[in-house]
N, C-alpha and C positions, 0 to 999 in steps of 0.2 A: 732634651738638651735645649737650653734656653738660648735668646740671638745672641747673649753676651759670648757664653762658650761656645757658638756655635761661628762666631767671627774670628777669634781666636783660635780655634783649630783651624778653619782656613787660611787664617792669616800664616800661620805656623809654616802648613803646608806651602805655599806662595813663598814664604821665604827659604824653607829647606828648599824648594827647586831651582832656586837661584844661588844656590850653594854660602847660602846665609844658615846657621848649624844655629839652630835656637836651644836655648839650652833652658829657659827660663819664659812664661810668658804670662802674665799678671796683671787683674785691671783693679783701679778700685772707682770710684764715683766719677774722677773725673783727672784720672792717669791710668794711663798703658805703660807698662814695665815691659822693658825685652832684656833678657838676658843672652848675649848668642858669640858663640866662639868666629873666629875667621883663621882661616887657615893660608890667608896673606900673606908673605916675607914681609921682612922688613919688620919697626917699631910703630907705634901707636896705631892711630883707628882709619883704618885703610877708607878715603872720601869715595868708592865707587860702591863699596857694599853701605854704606850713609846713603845714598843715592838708590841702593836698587831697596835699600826697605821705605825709604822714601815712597816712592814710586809703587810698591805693595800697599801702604797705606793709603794713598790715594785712590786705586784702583778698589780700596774696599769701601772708601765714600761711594765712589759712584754705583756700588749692591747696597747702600744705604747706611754704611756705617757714620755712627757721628763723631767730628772728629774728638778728641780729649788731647790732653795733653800727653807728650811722648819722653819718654825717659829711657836710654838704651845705655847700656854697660855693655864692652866688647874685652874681650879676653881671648889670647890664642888657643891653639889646638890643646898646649898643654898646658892651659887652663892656670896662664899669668894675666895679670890683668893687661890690656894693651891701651885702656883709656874711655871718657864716655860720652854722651851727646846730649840732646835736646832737639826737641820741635814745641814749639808752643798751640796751645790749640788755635790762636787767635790768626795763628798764620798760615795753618790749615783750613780752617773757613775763609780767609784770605782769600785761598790761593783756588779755593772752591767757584767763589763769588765772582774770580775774576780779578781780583783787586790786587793779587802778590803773582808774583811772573814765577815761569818755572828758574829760574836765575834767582831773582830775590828770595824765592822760598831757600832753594839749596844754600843760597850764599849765605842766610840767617843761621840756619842749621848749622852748617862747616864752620860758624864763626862761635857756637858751643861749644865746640869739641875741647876736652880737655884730656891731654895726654896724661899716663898710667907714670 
């Protein structure tokens, strides 16, 4: 297993324990695709599971992942679409370096989101 698959299934893992249901997860040079259901009420893309895959990505910079760019599609249990996100890489090494606050990182993020 190479670091690329082998960040990715942890990553997976890391997020199904946080009751983030992945359904999809894909890299290619210089993007990470998430596909993952939420089993959330309510309509579009619930900001705390935005936050705990946040916070899984970060957590795999620091086992050495490098960041790329994030692209997340969220869709409910029964698998309508609820809406999708973004992180850029640039605010990920950012927020690495010190230079993007845990606030500024999420408020970038939340400020993607585009409802379903």
């Amino acid at each position: 297993m190479d670091d690329d698959d082998e960040m990715r299934e942890r990553l997976e893992q890391r997020l199904m324990s946080h009751g983030v249901y992945v359904t999809d997860l894909t890299t290619d040079e210089d993007t990470l695709y998430i596909d993952y259901e939420t089993a959330s009420p309510g309509e579009g893309v619930p900001h705390r599971e935005v936050g705990r895959v946040l916070n899984r990505l970060l957590a795999l910079h620091d086992d050495g992942w490098d960041p790329t760019d994030v692209r997340a599609e969220v869709a409910s249990i029964e698998d309508d679409p609820r809406g999708s996100w973004r992180a850029d890489r640039e605010w990920l090494v950012g927020h690495a370096r010190g230079e993007v606050s845990d606030v500024d990182l999420s408020q970038r993020v939340i400020d993607t989101i585009e409802e379903a």
